[in-house]
C-alpha positions, 0 to 999 in steps of 0.5 A: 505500521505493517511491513509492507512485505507481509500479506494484508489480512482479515488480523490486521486492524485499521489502525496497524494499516497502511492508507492509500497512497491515493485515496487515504482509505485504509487497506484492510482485507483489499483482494486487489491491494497493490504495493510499490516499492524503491528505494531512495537514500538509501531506504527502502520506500513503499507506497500502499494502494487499494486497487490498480485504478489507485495505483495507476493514478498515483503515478504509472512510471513505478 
C-alpha cells in the first residue's frame, strides 16, 4: 500500500494503490484524489477516495 501521506502519481501502479473507499475504483493518477485521515486506537486510519462527490457519500462528518 501507498503511504497515504505521499502524492498518487503517474509511477504508482494499480496494484501498489489505494481503492475508493466507496466506489472500489483504484486511485491511479486522480487530479481530484481526496484522503481522510484520524486516528483510532491509537493508529493512524486513512480512507482513500476518487473525487469529493465519493468523499461526501462515504460520510460527510470527517
Amino acid at each position: 500500500m501507498v503511504d497515504p501521506t505521499s502524492d498518487i502519481g503517474e509511477d504508482v501502479s494499480e496494484d501498489d494503490a489505494p481503492a475508493c473507499e466507496t466506489c472500489g475504483d483504484v486511485v491511479v493518477d486522480e487530479p481530484d484524489h481526496r484522503v481522510v485521515t484520524w486516528i483510532e486506537d491509537a493508529q493512524v486510519q486513512s480512507a482513500h477516495f476518487c473525487n469529493g462527490s465519493c468523499r461526501t457519500d462515504w460520510d460527510g462528518d470527517r
